[in-house]
C-alpha positions as CSV (number, residue, x, y, z in Angstrom):
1,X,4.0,29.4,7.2
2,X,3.5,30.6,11.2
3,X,3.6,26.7,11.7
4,X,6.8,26.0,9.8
5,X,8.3,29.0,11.9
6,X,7.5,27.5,15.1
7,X,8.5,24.0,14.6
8,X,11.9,25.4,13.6
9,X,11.6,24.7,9.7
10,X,13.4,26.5,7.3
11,X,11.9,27.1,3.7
12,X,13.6,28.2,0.7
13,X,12.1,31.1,-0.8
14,X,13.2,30.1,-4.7
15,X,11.9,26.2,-4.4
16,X,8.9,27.0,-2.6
17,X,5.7,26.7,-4.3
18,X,2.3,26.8,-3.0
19,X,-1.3,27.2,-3.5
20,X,-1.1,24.6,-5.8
21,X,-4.7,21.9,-6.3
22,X,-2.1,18.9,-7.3
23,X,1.2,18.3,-6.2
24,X,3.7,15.3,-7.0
25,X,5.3,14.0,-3.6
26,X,7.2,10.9,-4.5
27,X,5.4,9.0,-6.9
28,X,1.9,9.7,-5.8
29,X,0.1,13.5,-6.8
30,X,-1.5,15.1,-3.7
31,X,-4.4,16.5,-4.2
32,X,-7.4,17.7,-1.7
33,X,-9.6,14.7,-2.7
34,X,-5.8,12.4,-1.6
35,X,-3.5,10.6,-3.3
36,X,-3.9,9.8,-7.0
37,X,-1.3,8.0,-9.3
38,X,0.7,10.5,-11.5
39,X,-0.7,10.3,-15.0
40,X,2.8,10.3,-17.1
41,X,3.7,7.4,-15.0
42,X,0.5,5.0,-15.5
43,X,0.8,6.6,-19.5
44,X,4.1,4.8,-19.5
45,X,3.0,1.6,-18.0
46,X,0.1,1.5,-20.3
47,X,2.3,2.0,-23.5
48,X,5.5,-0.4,-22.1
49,X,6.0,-3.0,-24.8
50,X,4.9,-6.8,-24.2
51,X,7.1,-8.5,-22.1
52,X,8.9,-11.1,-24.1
53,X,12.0,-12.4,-21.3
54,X,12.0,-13.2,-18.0
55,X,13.5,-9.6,-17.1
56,X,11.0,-7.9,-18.9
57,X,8.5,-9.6,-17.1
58,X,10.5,-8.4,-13.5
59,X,10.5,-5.4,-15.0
60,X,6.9,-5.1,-15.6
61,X,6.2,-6.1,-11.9
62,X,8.7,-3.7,-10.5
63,X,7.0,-1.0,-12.1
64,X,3.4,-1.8,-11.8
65,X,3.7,-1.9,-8.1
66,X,3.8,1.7,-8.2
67,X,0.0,1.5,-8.3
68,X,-0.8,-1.2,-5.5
69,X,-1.9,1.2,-3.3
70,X,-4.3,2.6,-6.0
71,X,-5.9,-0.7,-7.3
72,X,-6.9,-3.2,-4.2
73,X,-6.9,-6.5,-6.7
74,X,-3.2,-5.6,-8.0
75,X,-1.7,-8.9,-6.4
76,X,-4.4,-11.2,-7.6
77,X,-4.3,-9.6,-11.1
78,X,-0.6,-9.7,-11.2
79,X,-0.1,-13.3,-9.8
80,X,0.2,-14.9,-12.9
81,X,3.1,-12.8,-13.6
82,X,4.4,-12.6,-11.0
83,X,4.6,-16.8,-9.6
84,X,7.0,-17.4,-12.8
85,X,9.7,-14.7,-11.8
86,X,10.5,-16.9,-8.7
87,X,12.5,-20.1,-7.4
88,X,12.0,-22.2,-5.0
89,X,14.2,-23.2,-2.0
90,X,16.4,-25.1,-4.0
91,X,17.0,-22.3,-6.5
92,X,14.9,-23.6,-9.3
93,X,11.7,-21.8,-10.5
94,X,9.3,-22.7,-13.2
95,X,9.8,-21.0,-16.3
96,X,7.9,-18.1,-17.5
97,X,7.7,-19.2,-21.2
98,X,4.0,-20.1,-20.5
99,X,3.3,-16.9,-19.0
100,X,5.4,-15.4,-21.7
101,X,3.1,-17.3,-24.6
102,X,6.0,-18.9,-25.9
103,X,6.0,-22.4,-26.8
């Protein structure tokens, strides 16, 4: 608190919580081991539905990313899904059917 006073730093009395073990600071929960993911979020990725278009599958990617800084092999893992969701120079990409399982 003496800090925040001396580098000029106001706090809100109503909004200010502390002495708190875990606390969410966009996206990621501090905590006094560091950073963890927050739980509800990976809960929701887990229980997303199989991707079945191509914007699912961007969808799927945008969201996972959330947790590259918690899992070092993310890009390799994800690569499959990932390649699909692009074009080339010219504007053409393959398509994600195979990646999809469709036929």
């Amino acid at each position: 608190m003496k800090r925040s006073q001396q580098k000029g730093i106001k706090l809100n009395r109503v909004k200010l919580e502390y002495k708190y073990k875990e606390l969410p600071f966009h996206g990621p929960v501090l905590t006094p081991e560091g950073l963890k993911p927050d739980q509800p979020k990976v809960k929701a990725i887990t229980e997303m539905p199989r991707p079945e278009k191509p914007e699912d599958v961007s969808r799927l990617n945008r969201i996972v990313n959330y947790l590259c800084c918690f899992l070092p092999n993310l890009s390799e893992v994800m690569k499959p899904l990932h390649d699909p969701t692009h074009t080339d120079v010219n504007g053409v990409g393959p398509t994600p059917k195979n990646v999809l399982g469709v036929k």
